[in-house]
PDB file of N, CA, C and O in Angstrom:
ATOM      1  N   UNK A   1    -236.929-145.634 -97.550  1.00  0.00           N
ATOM      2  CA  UNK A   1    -237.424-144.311 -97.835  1.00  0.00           C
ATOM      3  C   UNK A   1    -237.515-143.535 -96.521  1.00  0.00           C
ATOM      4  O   UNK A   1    -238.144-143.821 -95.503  1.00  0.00           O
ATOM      5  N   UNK A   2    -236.682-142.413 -96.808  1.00  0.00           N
ATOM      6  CA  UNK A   2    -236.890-141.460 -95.369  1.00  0.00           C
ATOM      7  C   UNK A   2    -238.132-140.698 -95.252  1.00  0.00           C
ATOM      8  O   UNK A   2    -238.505-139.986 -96.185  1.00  0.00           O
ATOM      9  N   UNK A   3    -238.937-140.824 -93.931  1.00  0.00           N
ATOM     10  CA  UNK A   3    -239.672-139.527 -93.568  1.00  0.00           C
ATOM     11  C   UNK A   3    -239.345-138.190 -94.203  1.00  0.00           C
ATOM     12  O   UNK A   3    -238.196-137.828 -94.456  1.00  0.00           O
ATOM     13  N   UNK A   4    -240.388-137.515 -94.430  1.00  0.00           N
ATOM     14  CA  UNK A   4    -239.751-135.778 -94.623  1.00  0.00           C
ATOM     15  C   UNK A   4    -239.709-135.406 -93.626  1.00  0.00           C
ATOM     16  O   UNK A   4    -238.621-134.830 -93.624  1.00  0.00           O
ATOM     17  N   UNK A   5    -240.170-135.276 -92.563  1.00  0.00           N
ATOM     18  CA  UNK A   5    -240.027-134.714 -91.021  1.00  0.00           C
ATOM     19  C   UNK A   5    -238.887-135.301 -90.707  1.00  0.00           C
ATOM     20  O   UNK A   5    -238.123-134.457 -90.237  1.00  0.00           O
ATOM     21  N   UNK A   6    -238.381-136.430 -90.751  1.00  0.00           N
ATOM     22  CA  UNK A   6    -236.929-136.832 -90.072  1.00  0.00           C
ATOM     23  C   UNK A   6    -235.551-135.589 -90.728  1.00  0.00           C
ATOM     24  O   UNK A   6    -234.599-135.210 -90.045  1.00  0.00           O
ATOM     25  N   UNK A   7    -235.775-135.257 -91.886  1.00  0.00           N
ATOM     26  CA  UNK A   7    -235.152-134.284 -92.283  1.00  0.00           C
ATOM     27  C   UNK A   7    -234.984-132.648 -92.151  1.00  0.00           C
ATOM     28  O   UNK A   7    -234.077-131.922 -92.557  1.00  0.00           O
ATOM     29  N   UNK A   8    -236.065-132.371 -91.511  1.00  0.00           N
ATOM     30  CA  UNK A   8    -235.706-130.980 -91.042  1.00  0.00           C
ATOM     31  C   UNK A   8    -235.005-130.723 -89.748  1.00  0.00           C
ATOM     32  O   UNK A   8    -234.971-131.369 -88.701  1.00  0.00           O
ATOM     33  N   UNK A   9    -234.389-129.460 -90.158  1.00  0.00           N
ATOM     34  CA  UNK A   9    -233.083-129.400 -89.408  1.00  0.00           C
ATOM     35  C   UNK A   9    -233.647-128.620 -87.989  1.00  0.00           C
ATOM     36  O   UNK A   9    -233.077-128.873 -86.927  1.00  0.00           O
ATOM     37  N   UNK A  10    -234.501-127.908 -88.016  1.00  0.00           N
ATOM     38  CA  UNK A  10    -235.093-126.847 -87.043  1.00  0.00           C
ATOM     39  C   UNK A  10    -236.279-127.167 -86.400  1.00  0.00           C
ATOM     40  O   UNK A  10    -236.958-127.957 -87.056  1.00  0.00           O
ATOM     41  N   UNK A  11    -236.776-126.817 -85.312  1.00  0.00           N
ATOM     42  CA  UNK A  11    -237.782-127.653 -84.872  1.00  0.00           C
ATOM     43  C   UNK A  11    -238.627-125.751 -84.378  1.00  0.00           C
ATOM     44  O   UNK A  11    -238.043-124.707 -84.086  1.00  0.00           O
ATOM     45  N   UNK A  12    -240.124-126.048 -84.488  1.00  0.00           N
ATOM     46  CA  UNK A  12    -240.868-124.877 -84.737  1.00  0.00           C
ATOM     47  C   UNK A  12    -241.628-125.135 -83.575  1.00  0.00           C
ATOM     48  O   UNK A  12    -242.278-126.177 -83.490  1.00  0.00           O
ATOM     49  N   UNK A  13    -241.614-124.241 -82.613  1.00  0.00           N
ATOM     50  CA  UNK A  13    -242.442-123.739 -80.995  1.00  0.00           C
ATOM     51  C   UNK A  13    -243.780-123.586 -81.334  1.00  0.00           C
ATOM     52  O   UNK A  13    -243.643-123.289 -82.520  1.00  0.00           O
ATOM     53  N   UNK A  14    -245.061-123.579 -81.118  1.00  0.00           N
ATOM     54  CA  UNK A  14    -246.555-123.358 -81.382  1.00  0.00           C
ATOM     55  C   UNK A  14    -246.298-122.580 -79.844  1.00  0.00           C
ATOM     56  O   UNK A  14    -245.732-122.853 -78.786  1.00  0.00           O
ATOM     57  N   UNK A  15    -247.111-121.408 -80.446  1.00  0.00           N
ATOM     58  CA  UNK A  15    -247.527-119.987 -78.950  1.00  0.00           C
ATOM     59  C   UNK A  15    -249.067-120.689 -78.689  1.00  0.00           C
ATOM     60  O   UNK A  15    -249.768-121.460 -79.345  1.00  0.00           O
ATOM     61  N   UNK A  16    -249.200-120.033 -77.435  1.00  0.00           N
ATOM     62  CA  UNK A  16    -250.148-119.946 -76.933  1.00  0.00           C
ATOM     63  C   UNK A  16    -250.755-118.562 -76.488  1.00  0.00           C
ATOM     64  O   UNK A  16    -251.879-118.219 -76.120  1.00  0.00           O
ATOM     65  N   UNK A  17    -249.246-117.734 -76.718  1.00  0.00           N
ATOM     66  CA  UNK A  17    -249.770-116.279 -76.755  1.00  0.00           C
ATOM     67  C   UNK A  17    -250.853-115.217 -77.270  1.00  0.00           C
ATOM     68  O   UNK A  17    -251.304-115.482 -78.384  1.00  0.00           O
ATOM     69  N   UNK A  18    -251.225-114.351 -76.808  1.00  0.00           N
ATOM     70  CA  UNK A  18    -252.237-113.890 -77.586  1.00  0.00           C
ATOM     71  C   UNK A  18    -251.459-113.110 -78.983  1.00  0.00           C
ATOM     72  O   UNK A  18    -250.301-112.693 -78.987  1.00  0.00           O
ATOM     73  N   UNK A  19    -252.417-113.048 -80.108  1.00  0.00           N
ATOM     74  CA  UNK A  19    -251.767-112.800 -81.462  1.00  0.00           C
ATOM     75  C   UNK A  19    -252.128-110.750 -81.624  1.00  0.00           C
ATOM     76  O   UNK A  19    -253.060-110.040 -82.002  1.00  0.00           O
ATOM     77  N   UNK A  20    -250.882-110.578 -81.128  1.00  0.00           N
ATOM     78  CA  UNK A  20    -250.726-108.749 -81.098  1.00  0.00           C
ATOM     79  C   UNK A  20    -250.335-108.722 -82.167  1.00  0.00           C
ATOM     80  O   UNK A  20    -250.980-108.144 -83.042  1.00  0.00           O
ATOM     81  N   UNK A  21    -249.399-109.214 -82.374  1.00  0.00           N
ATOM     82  CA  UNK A  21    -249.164-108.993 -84.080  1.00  0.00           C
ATOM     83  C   UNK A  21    -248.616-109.989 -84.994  1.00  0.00           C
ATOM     84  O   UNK A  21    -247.444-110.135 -84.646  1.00  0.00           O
ATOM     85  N   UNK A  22    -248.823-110.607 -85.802  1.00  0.00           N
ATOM     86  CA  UNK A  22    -248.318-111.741 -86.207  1.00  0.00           C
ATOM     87  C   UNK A  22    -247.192-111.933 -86.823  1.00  0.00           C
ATOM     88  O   UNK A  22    -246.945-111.260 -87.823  1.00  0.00           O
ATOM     89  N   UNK A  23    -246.394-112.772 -86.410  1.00  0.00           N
ATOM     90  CA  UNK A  23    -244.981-112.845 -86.803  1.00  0.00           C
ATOM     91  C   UNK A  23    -245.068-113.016 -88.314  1.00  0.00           C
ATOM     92  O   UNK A  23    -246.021-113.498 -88.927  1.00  0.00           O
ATOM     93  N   UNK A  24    -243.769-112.482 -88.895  1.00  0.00           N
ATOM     94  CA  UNK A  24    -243.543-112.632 -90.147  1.00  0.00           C
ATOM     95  C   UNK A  24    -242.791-113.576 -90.497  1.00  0.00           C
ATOM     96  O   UNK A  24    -242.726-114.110 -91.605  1.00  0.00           O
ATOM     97  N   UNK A  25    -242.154-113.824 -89.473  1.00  0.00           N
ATOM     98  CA  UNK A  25    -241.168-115.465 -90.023  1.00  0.00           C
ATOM     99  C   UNK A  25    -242.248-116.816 -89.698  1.00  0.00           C
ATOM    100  O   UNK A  25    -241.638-117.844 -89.993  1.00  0.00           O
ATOM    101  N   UNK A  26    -243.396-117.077 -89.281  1.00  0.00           N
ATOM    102  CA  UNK A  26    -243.657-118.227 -88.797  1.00  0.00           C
ATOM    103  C   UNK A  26    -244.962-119.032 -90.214  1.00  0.00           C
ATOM    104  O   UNK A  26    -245.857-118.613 -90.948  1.00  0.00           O
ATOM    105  N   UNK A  27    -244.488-119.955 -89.998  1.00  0.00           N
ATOM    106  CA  UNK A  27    -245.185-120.828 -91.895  1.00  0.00           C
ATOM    107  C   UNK A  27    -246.766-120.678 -90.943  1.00  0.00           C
ATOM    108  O   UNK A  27    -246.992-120.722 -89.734  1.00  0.00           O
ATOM    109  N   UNK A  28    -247.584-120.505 -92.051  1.00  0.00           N
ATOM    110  CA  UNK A  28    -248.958-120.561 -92.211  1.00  0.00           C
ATOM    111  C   UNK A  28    -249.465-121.822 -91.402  1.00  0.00           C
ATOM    112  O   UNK A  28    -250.593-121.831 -90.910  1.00  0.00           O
ATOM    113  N   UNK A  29    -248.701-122.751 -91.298  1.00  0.00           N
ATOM    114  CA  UNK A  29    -249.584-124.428 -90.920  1.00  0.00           C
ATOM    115  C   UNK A  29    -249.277-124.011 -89.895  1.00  0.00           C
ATOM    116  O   UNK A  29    -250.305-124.281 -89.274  1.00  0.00           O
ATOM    117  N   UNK A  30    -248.282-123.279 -88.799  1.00  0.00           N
ATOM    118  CA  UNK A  30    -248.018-123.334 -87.188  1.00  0.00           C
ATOM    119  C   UNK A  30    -249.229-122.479 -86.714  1.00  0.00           C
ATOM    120  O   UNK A  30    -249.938-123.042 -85.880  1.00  0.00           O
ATOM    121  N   UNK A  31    -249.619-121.163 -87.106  1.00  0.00           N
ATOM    122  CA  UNK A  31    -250.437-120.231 -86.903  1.00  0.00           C
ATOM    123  C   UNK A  31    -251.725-121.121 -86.145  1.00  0.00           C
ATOM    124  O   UNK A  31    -252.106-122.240 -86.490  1.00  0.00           O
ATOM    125  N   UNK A  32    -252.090-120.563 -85.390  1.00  0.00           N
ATOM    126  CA  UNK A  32    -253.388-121.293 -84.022  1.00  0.00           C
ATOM    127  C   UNK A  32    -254.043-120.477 -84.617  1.00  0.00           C
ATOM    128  O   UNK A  32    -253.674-119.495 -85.262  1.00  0.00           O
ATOM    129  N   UNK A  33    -255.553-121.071 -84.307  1.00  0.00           N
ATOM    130  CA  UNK A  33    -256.845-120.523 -84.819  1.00  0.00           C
ATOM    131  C   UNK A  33    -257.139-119.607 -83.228  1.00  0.00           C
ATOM    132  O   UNK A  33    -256.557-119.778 -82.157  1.00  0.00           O
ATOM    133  N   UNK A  34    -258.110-118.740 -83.524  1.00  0.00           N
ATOM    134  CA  UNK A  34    -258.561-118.038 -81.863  1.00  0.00           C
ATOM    135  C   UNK A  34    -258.988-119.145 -81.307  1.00  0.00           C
ATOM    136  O   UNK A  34    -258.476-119.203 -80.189  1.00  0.00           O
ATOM    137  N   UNK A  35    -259.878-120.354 -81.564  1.00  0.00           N
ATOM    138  CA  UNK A  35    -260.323-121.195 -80.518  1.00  0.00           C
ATOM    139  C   UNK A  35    -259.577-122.270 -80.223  1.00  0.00           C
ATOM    140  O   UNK A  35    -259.845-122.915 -79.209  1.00  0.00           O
ATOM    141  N   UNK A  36    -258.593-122.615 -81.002  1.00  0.00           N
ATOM    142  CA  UNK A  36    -257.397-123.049 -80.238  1.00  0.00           C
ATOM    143  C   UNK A  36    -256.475-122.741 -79.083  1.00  0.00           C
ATOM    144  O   UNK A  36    -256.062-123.413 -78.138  1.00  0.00           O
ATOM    145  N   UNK A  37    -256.273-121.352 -79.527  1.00  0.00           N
ATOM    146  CA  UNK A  37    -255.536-120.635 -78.658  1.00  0.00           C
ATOM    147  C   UNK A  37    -256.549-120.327 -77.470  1.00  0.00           C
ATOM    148  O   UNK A  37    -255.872-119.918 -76.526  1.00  0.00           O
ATOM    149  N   UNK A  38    -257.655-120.353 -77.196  1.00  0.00           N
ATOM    150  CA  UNK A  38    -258.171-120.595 -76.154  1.00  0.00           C
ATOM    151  C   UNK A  38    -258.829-121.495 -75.210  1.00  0.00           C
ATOM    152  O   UNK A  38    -259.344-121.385 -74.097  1.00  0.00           O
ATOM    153  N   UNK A  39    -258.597-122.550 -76.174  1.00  0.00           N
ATOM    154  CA  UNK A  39    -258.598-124.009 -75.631  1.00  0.00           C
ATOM    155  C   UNK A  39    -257.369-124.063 -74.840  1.00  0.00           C
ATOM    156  O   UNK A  39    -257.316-124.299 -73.633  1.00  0.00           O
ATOM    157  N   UNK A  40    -256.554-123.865 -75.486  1.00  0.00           N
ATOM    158  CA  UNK A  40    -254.824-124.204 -74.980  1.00  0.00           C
ATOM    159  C   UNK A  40    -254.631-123.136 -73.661  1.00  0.00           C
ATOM    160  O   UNK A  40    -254.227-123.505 -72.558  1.00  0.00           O
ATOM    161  N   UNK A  41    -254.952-121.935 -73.962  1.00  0.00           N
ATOM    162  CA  UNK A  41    -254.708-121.284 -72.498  1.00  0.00           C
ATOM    163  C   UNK A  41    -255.826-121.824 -71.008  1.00  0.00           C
ATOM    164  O   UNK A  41    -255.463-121.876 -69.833  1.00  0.00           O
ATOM    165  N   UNK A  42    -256.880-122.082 -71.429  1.00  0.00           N
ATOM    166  CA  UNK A  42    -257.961-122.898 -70.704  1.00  0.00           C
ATOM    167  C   UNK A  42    -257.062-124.137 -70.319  1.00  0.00           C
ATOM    168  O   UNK A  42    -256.751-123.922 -69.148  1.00  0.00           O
ATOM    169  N   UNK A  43    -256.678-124.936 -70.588  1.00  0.00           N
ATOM    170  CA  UNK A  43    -256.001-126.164 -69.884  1.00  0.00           C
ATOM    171  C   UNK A  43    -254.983-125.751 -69.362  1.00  0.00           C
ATOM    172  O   UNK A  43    -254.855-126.040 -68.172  1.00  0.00           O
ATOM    173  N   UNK A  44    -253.568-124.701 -70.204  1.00  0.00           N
ATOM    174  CA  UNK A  44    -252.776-124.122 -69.362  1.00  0.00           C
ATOM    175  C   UNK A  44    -253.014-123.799 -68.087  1.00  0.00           C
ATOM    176  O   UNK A  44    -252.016-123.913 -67.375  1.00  0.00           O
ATOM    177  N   UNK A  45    -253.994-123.431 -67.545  1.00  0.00           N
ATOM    178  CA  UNK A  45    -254.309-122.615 -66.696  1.00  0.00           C
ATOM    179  C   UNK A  45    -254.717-123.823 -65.731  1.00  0.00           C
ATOM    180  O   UNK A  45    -254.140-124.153 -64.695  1.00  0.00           O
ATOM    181  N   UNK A  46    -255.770-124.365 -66.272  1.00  0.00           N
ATOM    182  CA  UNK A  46    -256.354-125.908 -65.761  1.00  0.00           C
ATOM    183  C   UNK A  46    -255.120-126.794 -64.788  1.00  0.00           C
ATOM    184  O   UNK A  46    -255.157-127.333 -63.682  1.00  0.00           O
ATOM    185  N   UNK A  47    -254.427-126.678 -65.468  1.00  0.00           N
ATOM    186  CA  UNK A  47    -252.596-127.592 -65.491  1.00  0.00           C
ATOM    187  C   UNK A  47    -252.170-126.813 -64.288  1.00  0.00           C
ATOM    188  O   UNK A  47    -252.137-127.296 -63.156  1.00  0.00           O
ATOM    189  N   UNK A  48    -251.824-125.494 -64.609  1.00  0.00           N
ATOM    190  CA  UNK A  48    -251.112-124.873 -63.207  1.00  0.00           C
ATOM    191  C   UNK A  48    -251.961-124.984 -61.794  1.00  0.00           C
ATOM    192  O   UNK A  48    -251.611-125.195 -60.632  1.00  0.00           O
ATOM    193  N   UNK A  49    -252.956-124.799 -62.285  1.00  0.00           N
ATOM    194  CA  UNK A  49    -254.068-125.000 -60.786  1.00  0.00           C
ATOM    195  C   UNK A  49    -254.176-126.080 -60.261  1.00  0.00           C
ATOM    196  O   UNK A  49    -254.447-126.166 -59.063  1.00  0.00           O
ATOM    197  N   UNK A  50    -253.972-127.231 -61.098  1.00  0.00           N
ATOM    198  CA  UNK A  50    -253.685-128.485 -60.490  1.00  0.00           C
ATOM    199  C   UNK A  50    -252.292-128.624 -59.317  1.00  0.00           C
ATOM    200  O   UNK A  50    -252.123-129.059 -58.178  1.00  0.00           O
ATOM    201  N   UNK A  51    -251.423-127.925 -60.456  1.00  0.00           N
ATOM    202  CA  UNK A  51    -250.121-128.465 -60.238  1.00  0.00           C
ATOM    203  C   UNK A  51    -249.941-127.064 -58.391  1.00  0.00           C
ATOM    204  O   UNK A  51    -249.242-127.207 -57.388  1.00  0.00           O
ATOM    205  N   UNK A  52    -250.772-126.103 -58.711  1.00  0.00           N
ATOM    206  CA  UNK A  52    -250.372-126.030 -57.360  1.00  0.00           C
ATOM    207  C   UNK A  52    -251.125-125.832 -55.942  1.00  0.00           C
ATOM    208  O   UNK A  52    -250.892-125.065 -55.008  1.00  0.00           O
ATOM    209  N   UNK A  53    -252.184-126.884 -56.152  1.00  0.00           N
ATOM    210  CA  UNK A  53    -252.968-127.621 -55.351  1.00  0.00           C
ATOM    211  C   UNK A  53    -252.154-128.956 -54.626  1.00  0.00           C
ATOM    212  O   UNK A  53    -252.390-129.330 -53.477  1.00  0.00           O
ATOM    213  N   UNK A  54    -250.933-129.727 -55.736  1.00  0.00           N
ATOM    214  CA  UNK A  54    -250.646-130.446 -55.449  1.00  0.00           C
ATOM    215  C   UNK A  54    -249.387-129.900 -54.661  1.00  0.00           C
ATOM    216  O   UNK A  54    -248.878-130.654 -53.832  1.00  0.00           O
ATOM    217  N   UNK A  55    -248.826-128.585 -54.869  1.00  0.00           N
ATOM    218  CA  UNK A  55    -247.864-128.495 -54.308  1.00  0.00           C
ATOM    219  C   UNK A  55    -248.407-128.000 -52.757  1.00  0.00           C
ATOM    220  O   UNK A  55    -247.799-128.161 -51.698  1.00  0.00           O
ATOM    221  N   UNK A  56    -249.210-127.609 -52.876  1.00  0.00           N
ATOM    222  CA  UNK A  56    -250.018-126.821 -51.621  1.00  0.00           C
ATOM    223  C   UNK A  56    -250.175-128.182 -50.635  1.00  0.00           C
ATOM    224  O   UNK A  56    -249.859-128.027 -49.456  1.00  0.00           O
ATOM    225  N   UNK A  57    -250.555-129.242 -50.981  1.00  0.00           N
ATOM    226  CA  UNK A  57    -250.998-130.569 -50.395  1.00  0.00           C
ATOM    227  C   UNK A  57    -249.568-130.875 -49.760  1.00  0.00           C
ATOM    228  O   UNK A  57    -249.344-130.917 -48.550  1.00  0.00           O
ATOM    229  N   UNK A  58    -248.722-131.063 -50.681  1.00  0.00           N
ATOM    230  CA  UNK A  58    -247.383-131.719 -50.113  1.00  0.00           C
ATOM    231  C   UNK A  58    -246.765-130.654 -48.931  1.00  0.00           C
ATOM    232  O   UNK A  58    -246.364-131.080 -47.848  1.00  0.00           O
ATOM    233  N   UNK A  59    -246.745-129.269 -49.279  1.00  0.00           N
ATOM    234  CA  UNK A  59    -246.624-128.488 -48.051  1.00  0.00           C
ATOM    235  C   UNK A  59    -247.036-128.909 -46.547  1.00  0.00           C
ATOM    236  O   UNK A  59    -246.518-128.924 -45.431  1.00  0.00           O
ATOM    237  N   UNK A  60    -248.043-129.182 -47.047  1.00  0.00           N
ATOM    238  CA  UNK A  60    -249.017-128.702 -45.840  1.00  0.00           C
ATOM    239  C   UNK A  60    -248.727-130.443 -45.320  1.00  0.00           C
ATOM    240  O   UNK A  60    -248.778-130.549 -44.095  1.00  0.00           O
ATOM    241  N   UNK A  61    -248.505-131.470 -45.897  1.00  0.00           N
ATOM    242  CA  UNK A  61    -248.215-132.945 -45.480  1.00  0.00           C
ATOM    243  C   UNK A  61    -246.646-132.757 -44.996  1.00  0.00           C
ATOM    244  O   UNK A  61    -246.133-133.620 -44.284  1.00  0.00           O
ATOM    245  N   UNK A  62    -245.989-131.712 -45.372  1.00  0.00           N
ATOM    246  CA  UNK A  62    -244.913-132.141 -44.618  1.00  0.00           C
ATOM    247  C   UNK A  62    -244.052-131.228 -43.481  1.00  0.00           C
ATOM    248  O   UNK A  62    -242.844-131.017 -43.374  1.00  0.00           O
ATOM    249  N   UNK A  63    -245.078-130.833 -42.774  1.00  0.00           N
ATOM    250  CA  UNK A  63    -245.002-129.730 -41.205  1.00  0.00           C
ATOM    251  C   UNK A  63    -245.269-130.503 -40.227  1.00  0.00           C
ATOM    252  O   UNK A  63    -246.381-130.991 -40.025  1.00  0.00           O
ATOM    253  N   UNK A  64    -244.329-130.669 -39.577  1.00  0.00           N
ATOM    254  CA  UNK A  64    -243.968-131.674 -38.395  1.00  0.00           C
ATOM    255  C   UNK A  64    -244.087-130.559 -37.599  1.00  0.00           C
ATOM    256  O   UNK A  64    -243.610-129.475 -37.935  1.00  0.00           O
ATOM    257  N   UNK A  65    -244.927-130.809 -36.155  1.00  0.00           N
ATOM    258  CA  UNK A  65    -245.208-130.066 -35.065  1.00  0.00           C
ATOM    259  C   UNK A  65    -244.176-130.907 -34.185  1.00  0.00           C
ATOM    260  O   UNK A  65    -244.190-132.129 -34.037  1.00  0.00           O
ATOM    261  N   UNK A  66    -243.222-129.938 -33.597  1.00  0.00           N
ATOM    262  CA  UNK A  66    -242.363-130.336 -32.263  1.00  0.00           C
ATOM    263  C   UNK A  66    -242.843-130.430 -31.003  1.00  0.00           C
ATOM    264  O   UNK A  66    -243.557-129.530 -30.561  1.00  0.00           O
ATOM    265  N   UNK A  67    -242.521-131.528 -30.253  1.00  0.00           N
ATOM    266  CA  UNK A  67    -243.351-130.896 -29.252  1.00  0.00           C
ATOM    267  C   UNK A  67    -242.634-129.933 -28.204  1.00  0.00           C
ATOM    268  O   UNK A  67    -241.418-130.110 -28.125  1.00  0.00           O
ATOM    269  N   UNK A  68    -243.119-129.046 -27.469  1.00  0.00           N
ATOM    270  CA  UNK A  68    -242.134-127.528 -26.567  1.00  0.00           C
ATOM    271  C   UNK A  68    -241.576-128.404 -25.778  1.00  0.00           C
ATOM    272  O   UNK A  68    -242.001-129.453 -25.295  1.00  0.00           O
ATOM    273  N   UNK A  69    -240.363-127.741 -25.683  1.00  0.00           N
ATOM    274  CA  UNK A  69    -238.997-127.993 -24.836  1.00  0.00           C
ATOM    275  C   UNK A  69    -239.085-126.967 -23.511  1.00  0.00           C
ATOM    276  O   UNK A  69    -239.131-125.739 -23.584  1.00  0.00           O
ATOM    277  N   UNK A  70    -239.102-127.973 -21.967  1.00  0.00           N
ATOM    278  CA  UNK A  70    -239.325-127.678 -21.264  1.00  0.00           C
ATOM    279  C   UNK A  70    -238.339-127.829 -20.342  1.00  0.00           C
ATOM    280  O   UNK A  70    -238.488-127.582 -19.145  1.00  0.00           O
ATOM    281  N   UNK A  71    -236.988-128.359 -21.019  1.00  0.00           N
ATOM    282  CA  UNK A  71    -235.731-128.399 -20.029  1.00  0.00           C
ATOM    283  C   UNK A  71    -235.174-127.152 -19.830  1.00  0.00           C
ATOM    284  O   UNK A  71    -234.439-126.960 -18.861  1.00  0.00           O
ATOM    285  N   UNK A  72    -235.547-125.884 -20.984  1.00  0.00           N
ATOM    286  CA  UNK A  72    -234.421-124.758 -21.182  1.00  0.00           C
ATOM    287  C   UNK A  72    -234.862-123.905 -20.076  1.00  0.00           C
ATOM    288  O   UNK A  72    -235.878-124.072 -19.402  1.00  0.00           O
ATOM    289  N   UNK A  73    -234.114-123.105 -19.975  1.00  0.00           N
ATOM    290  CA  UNK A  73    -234.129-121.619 -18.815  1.00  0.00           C
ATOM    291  C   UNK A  73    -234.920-120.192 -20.054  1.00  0.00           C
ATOM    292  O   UNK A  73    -234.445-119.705 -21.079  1.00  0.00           O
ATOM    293  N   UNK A  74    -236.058-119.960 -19.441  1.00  0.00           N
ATOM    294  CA  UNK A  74    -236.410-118.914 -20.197  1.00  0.00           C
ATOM    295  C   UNK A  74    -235.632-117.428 -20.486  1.00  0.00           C
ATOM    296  O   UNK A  74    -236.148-116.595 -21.232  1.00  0.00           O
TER     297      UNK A  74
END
């Protein structure tokens, strides 16, 4: 016996956008409640701040100080 989910052909995106106006093509079960949708932008946000703390870290770990070159002619 097959799944019913193994059978659909299209696969359906969930927004996190704010709801300006609500789409007319999207089924009733995808639709986010307001405190979903602000749960989800709350970690979104959570997520990027992580992610660029970590990039900020690796920056800053990988600046090699030279030391001055004192053979050249100014």
């Amino acid at each position: 016996m097959k799944n019913a989910r193994t059978n659909t052909s299209t696969a359906h995106q969930l927004t996190l956008l704010p709801d300006l106006a609500p789409a007319p093509n999207v089924s009733a079960r995808f639709l986010l409640s307001h405190d979903t949708r602000e749960l989800g932008m709350r970690q979104v946000a959570e997520i990027r701040h992580m992610l660029a703390e970590r990039k900020a870290a690796r920056e800053s770990a990988n600046v090699l100080t030279l030391p001055a070159r004192t053979d050249r002619a100014a």
